[in-house]
N, C-alpha and C positions, 0 to 999 in steps of 0.2 A: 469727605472726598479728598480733599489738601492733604489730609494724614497718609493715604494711600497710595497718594502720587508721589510722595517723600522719598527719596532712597535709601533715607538715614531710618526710616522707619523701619523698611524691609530690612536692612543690615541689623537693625537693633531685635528685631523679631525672631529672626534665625541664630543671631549669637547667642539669644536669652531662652530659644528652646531646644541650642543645642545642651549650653549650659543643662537646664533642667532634666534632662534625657540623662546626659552624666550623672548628674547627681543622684539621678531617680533608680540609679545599678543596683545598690544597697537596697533599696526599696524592692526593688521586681524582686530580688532574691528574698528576701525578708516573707515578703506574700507566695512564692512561690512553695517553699519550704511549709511556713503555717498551713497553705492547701494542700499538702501532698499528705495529711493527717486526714484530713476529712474525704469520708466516699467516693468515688469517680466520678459519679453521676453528677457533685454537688460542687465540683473542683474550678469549671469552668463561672457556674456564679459566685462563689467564694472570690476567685478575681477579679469578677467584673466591677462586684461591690465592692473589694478592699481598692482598686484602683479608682472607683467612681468618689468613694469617700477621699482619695486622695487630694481628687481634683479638687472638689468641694472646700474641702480643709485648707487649699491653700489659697483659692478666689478667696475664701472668707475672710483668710489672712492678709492677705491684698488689699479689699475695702475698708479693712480695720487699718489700715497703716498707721494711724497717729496713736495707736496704741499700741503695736507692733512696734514702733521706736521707740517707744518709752520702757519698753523690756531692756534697752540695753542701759539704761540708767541705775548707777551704782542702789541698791538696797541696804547692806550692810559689807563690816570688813573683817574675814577671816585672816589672820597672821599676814596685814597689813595687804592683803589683795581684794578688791573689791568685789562683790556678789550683788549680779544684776537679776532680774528676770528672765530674762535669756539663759543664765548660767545653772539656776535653779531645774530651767526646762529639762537642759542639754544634760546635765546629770543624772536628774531622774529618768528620762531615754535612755542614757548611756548604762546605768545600773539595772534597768531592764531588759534593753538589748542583751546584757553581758549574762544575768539570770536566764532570759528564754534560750538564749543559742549555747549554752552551757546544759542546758534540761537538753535542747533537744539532741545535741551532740549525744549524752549519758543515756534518750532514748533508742536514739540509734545503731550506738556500739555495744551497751549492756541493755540493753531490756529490750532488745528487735523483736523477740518472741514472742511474749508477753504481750506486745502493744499488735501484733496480728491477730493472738487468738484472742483477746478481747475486741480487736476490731470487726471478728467476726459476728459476735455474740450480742452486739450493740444494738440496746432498741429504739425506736423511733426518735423517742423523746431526749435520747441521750445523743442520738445524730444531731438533732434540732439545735439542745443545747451548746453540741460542739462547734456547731456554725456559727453561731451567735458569738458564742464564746473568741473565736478565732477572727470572726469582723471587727470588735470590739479590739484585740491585740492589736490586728493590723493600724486601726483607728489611730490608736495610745501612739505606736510608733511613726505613721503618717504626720503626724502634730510636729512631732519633734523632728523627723526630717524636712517638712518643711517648711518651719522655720530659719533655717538657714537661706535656704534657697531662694525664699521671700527677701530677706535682707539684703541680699547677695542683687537681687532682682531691682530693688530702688534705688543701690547702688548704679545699676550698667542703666534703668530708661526711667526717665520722666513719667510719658503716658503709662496710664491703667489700663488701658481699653490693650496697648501694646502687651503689658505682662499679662493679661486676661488671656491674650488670645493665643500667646506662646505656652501658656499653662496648656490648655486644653489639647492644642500640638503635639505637647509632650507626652500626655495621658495618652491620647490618638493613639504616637507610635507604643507605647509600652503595653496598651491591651492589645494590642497585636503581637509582639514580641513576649509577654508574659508567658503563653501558653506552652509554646514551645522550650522555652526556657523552663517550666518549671516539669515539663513530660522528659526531658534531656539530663535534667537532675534528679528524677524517681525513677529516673534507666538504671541510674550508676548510682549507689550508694557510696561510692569514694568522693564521686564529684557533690554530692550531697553535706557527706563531714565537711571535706574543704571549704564550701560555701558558709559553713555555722563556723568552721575557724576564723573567716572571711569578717564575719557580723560580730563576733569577738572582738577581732582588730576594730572595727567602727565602734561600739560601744566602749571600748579604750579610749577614741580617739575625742572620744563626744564629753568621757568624764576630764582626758587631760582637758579639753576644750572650754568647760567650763571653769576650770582651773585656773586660764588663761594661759594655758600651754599650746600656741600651736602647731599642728603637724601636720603638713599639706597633704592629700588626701590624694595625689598624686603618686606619690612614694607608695602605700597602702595598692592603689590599683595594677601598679605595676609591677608588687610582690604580688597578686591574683592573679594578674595575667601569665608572669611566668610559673608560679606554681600550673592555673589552669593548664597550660603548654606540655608540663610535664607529664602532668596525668593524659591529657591527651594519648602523649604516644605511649602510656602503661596500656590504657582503656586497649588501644590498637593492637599491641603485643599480644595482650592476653585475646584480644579476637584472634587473631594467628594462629596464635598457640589453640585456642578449641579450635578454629578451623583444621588446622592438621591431626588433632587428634579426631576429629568425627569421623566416622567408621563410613569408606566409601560406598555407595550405592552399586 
C-alpha cells in the first residue's frame, strides 16, 4: 500500500511504460507484417499470441535479472573489443531481422504473385504450420528486443512489482494498437515495404549494437516518421487522382 501512495512510484511506472510502448514500435511492426502472411480469419490470434509471448518473455526476463546482468560481462575479445552475452543476443537478432525483412521485402516486390496463388491453394495443414511457424519468429525476435528494454528498465526503477506492471501496460496499449496498425499496412503495400525498409535499419542498428557501435534509435524513428509523412500524402494524391478519374454516377 506504501508503494502505491508513492509519487515517485507512479512517475517511475508511466516513464517506464512510456519508454516500453517506444521501444515496443519495431516490435508491433515486426508482428504486424509476419501476420499479414497468415489468413484473415487467423490474423487477429497470430497477434494476440506473438504479443502475449512478448509479455511473457520479458516478466521472465525481469525475474531472471541476476542473470540478465551477467549477459553484459565481457566473454571473449574480437580485434580488441569485448563480446558479451548480450552482444552474441543482439547480433544473432540483428542478422535475422536483416535476413527476414530482406525475404519479405524480395516477397513482396518480386514474387507478389506467386505468394497469392499459393496462398490460395494452401491446405490445412500447411495454414497450421504457418502459424506456428510465424509465432515461433515473432518469439526469436521478442527475446532480442526485449532485452534491451529489460536492461534499460533496472536502469530507470528499483521495484519489480514497478517494471512488472508497466510491462503489462505496455502489451495492454499495443494489443490494442496492433490491429489497426497492421490492417493500415495490408491497405497499402508501399507502406508495407517502407516498414521492412524500416526493420532493416533496426537490424543494422542491433548488429552495429553489438559491435559496440551506438546509434540512438532516435535518429532511426525520425527518418520513419518523416519517410512515413511522405508517403502519407503520396497514399492521398493517388486517392485524388482515382477519385477524379471514377466515372460519375
Amino acid at each position: 500500500m506504501e508503494l502505491l501512495l508513492d509519487p515517485n512510484t507512479w512517475i517511475a511506472f508511466f516513464m517506464l511504460a512510456a519508454l516500453e510502448i517506444v521501444l515496443g514500435i519495431d516490435n508491433i511492426i515486426f508482428i504486424s507484417i509476419l501476420v499479414g502472411r497468415l489468413p484473415p480469419e487467423r490474423r487477429d490470434a497470430g497477434r494476440r499470441l506473438g504479443l502475449m509471448f512478448a509479455m511473457v518473455s520479458r516478466i521472465a526476463l525481469l525475474l531472471s535479472l541476476a542473470w540478465v546482468m551477467t549477459l553484459t560481462k565481457p566473454l571473449f575479445t574480437v580485434l580488441e573489443h569485448a563480446i558479451s552475452g548480450r552482444d552474441l543476443i543482439l547480433l544473432g537478432g540483428g542478422l535475422f531481422l536483416l535476413y527476414k525483412a530482406s525475404h519479405e521485402i524480395f516477397m513482396e516486390v518480386e514474387a507478389k504473385e506467386t505468394k497469392e496463388e499459393s496462398a490460395g491453394t494452401q491446405t490445412a495443414a500447411a495454414g497450421t504450420s504457418l502459424f506456428w511457424r510465424t509465432i515461433v519468429q515473432i518469439g526469436i525476435v521478442d527475446i532480442v528486443f526485449s532485452l534491451d528494454s529489460v536492461i534499460t528498465a533496472v536502469g530507470m526503477v528499483n521495484q519489480i512489482s514497478v517494471m512488472i506492471a508497466a510491462v503489462m501496460a505496455s502489451v495492454g496499449v499495443m494489443l490494442f494498437a496492433a490491429k489497426p496498425i497492421g490492417e493500415f499496412v495490408d491497405r497499402h503495400p508501399s507502406i508495407k515495404v517502407l516498414a521492412l525498409a524500416f526493420l532493416t535499419m533496426v537490424g543494422t542498428l542491433l548488429i552495429a549494437e553489438a559491435f559496440g557501435v551506438h546509434v540512438p534509435k532516435g535518429y532511426v524513428y525520425t527518418a520513419m516518421l518523416f519517410s512515413l509523412g511522405v508517403e502519407s500524402l503520396n497514399i492521398r494524391a493517388r486517392g485524388k487522382r482515382l477519385a477524379a478519374k471514377a466515372p460519375t454516377p
